[in-house]
N, C-alpha and C positions, 0 to 999 in steps of 0.2 A: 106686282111681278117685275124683278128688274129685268131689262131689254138684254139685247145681245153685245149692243155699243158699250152697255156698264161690265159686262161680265167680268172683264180684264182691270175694273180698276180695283179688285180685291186681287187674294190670292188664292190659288187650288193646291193642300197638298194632297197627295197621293199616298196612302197607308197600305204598303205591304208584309203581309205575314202566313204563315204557312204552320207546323206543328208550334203549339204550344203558344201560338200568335193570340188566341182570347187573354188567355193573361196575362200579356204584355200589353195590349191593346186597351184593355180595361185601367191597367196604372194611366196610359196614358191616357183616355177618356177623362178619366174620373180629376185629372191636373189639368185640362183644359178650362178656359175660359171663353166668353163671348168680347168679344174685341171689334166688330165688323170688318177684318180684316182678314179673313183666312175662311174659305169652303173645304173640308175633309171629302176623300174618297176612297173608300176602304176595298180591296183587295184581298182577302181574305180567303186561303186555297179551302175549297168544300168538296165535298162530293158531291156527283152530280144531282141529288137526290136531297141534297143535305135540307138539316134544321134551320130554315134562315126563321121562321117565327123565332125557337126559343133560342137562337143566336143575337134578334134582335132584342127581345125584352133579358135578355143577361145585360145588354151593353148599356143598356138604356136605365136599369139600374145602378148602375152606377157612372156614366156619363152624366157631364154636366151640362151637354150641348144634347142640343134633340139628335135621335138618330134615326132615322128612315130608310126603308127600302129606297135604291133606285130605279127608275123608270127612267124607260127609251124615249127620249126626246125632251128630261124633264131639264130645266133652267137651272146651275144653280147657283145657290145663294151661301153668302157668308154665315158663319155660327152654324151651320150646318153639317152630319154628318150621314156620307151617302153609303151603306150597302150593297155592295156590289151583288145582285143574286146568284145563288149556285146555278151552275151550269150554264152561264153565261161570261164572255169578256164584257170590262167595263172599260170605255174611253172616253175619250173629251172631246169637244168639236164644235168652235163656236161657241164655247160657251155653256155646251148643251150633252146631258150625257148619251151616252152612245151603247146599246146593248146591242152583240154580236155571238154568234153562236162560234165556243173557239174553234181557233186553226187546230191541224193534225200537230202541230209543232207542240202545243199547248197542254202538255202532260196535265199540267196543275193546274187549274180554274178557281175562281178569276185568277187572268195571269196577269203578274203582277210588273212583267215588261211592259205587257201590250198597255197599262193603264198607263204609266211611267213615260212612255216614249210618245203617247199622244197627248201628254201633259206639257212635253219637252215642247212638242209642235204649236202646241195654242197656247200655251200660257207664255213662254219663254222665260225671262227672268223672274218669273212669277209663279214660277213652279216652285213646290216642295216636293224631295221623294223622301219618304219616312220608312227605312226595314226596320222589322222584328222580329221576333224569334221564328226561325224556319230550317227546316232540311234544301237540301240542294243548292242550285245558282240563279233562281228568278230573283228578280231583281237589277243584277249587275248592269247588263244591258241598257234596263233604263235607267236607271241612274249616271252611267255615263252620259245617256242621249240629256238628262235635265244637267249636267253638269256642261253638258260642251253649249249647251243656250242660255247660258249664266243662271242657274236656278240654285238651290242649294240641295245638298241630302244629309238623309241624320240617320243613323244608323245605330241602333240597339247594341251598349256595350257586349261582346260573346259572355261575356261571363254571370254577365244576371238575365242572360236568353235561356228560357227552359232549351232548345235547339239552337247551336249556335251557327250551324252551316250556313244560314244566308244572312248573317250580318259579316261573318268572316269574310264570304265569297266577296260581298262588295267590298271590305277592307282589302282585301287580297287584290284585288283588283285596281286599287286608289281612285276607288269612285264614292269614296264616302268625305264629307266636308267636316263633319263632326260624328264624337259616336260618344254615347249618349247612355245614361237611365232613362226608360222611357220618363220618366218622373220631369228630370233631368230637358228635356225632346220639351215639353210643356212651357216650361221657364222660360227658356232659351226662343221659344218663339213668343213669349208672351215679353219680354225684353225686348228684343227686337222690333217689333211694332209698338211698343210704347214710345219710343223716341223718336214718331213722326215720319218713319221711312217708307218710302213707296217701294223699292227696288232691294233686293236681299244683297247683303252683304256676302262676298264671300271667304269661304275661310280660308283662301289660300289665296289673297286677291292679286290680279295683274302686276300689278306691280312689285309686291315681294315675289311675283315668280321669274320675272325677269332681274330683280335685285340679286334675286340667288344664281340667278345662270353666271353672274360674276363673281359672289363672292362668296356660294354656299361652300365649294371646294376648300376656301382658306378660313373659313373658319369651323371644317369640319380636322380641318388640322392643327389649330388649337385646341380644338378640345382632346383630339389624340396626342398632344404635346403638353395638354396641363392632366390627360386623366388615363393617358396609357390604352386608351379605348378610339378603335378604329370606326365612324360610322361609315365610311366611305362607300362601301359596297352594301351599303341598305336603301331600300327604294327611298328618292329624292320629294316624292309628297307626303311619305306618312313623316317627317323630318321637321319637312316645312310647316305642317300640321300642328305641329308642338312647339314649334318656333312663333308662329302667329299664336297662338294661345298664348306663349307666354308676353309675346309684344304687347298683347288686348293687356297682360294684370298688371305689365309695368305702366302701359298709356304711353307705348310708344308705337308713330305712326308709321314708321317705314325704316326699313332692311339698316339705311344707312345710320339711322338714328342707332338701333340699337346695336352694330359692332362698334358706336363710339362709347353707347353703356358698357360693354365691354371689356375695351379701353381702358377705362377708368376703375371697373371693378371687376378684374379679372377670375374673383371666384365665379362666378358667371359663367364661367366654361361650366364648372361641376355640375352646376344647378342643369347646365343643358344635358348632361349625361343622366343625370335621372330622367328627366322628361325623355328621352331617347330611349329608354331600356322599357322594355313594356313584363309586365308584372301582372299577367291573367292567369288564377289557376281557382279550382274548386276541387274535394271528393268527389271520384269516380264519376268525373268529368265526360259527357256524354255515354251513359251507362252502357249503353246497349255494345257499345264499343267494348269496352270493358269487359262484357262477356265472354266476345269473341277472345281476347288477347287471353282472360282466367283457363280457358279450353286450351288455346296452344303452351300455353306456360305450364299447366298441368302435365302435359307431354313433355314438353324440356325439364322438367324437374323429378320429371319421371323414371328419367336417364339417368338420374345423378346418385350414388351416392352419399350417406350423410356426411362422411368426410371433406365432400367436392362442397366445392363454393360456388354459390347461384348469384352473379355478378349483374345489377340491373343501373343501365346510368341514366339520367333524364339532366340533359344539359337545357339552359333556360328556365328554371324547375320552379322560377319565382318563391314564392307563402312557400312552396314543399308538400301542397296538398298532395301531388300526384305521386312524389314519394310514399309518403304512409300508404297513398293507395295500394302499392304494387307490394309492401308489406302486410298490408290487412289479406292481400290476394293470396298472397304465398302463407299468411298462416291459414287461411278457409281452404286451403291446398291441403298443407300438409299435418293439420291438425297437433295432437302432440307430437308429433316429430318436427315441428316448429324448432324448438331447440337443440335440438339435436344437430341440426343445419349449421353450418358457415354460410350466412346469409350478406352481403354488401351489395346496398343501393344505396348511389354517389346523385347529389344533387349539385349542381354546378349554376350559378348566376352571377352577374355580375353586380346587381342593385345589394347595398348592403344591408341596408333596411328590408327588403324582402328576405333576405339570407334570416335576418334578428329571430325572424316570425319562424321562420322554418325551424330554428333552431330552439325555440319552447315549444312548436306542436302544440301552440294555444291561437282558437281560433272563435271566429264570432258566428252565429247561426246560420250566415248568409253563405258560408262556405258548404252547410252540412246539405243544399236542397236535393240532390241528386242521389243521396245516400238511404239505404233502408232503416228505418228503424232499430230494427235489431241487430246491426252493422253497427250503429251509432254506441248504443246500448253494450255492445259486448268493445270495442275499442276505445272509448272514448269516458273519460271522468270531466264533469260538471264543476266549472270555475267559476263561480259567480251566474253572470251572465254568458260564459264560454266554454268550450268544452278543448281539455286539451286529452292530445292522445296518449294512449298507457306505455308506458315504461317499455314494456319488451316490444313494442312497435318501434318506437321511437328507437330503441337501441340499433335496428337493423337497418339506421339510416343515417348517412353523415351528408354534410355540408360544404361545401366551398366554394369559394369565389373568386373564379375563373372565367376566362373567356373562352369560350366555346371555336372560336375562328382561329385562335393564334397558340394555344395549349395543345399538348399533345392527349388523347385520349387516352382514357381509362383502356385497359385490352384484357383480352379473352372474356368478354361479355357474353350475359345471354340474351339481351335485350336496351336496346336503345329506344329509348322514347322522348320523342321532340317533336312536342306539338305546340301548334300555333307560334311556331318562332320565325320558322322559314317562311312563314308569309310576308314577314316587313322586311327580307333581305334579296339582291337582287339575284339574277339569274345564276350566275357566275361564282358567287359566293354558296349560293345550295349548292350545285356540284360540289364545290371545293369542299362541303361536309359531308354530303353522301361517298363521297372517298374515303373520309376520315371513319366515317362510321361504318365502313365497309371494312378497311383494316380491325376497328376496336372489336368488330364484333367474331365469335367463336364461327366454326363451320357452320350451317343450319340455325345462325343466332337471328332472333328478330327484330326489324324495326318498325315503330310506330309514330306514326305522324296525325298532323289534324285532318281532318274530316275534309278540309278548303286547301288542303296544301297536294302537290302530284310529285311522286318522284322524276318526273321527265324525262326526256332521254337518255339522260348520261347514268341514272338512277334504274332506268329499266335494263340497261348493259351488267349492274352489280345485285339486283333483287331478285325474286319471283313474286307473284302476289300470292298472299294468303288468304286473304279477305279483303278484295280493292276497292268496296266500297265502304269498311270501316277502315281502310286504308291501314292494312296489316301486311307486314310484306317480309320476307325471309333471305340472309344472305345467298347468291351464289356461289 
């Protein structure tokens, strides 16, 4: 039995996930290792009632580490993965875990703050917060609470989350230190503790954060002076995020070192405009959402005659998956009067290599999870290994590359959709678009945003909601 004085010289991470969280859960189980360095506590939203037997023999099938129910009072131990039971919160204390019956606050059980923020308290630099695929905003919370006591968090890239609301929410929030394949989440701590460290690195560590309070400004004006592209009004950690990542691949230690790389190779600036532009899209990207938006579209197109022109823009539009989407919608809409239509949806990004992909509508399997079968089946022809999409799809879709901040918008729209973009841009800078897209759009046009993103204030003065919790909303 290790004592309570040992508890801390391993480490505790904390596994939070909500919808669609076993299958992210089990990628990661099944990539871990025994290292004697790391205790798992798993988080897991259930019903109060829920299956924890056949929740635990799924995990345990394919986990590489034991995994067990937790118990009040139990000690715990490295290579170990704990259970948090339904209808119960799980926490840490000592060393020792802690079952409690939740708070009223505590919609989702186990909550996956209350596990997180007394991880923050007892473990301190020794904490891990780990999101995965979930609805909502558990999580954020703690994850800041293990972030402000030097711990790290990893966070599930959105786009290979069956749910992506609570890996966004913490992104949206810059309480995520890396974000990750669960696959990905494995490696990355199984590296980390191979090279002898007691105390987690961080990805954003002290010293490049004060390196940058002096010179992230001047060198976010190089890169808008070698690439035409403005970061300056995007939040300053998801920035610095992709700046340490790239310092780890060059093997350079610190802020200063690498504006002297720079310096000397000034294509450098470009390379950072790619790592700046984020490039997440899939098919009918959280579906359910999708429905909601195919129901009011149907009514806007309802209106139209086939002469009129049904104008759809998705600026940040990445691959162009959500393009074709809103084309596949409008032909299950309008059946054979498909053609008949004057159909324009404008895909706007600025990565050029994201644009390429858009522009063949060839895409690899990992794009199609969200999509039905007979969806795939009726738009889509099989390339090899890839399926690209059919001609009369693709035709009702064009391409360009543009900046969404500084371009003047598409006009008389029937629909904007720009999701997960406004999350890595700062306050100041959303307004400045939800104006823009207030002008582009028709009377009664709609806009759609991510799931993790809020019109705000200045957004509620120009919208109505439609549907605020797939976050559908309509000009005033």
């Amino acid at each position: 039995m290790i004592t309570k004085s040992l508890a801390k010289t391993f480490h505790v991470a904390g596994i939070g996930a909500s919808a669609g969280g076993l299958e992210s859960l089990t990628k990661l189980l099944s990539s871990l290792s025994e290292n004697g360095r790391v205790a798992y506590v798993v988080a897991q939203h259930m019903a109060k009632d829920g299956h924890d037997e056949l929740v635990l023999r799924l995990l345990n099938h394919k986990s590489r580490l034991k995994v067990i129910q937790a118990r009040a009072g139990e000690q715990l131990e490295p290579d170990r993965v704990y259970l948090i039971p339904s209808g119960f919160n799980g926490m840490v204390q000592n060393g020792l875990i802690q079952l409690l019956h939740p708070a009223p606050e505590h919609i989702s059980t186990p909550s996956v703050n209350a596990l997180f923020v007394s991880l923050a308290k007892d473990m301190g630099n020794k904490a891990i917060g780990i999101v995965l695929s979930g609805v909502g905003l558990d999580g954020v919370a703690g994850c800041k609470a293990i972030k402000a006591n030097g711990g790290l968090t990893l966070v599930q890239n959105p786009q290979s989350a069956p749910y992506s609301g609570m890996p966004l929410t913490v992104i949206q929030a810059n309480a995520a230190d890396e974000v990750l394949e669960p696959e990905a989440m494995a490696q990355h701590l199984t590296a980390m503790f191979s090279i002898g460290s007691t105390a987690l690195p961080r990805a954003t560590p002290s010293g490049l954060r004060a390196a940058s309070n002096r010179h992230l400004p001047a060198l976010l004006q190089n890169v808008f002076k070698a690439t035409g592209i403005d970061f300056s009004s995007y939040k300053e950690e998801t920035l610095l995020r992709r700046i340490d990542r790239r310092m780890t691949t060059l093997k350079i230690t610190n802020f200063e070192q690498y504006l002297a790389y720079i310096e000397k190779y000034p294509d450098e600036l470009k390379t950072l405009q790619h790592l700046f532009l984020v490039s997440l899209s899939s098919f009918f990207r959280d579906n359910r959402a999708f429905a909601v938006v195919k129901k009011h579209l149907a009514e806007t197109v309802g209106q139209k005659a086939p002469e009129e022109t049904i104008r759809i823009w998705v600026p940040g539009c990445a691959t162009g998956e959500e393009c074709y989407t809103f084309a596949i919608l409008l032909n299950e809409i309008l059946g054979d009067s498909f053609k008949r239509f004057k159909i324009r949806i404008i895909g706007s990004d600025l990565n050029p290599e994201a644009l390429a992909i858009a522009h063949t509508g060839i895409y690899r399997q990992t794009a199609f999870k969200e999509i039905e079968p007979k969806i795939l089946a009726r738009y889509f022809e099989t390339r090899g290994q890839h399926y690209q999409v059919t001609e009369p799809i693709r035709a009702a879709c064009e391409f360009i590359r543009q900046d969404v901040v500084s371009v003047n918008a598409p006009e008389n729209l029937d629909i904007v959709s720009c999701r997960n973009l406004l999350i890595y841009m700062k306050s100041n800078l959303q307004d400045q678009l939800f104006k823009k897209f207030h002008r582009a759009l028709l009377p009664q046009g709609l806009l759609f945003i991510g799931q993790s993103e809020n019109i705000g204030i200045l957004g509620n003065t120009l919208f109505l909601p439609v549907d605020h919790y797939h976050r559908l909303y309509r000009r005033k």
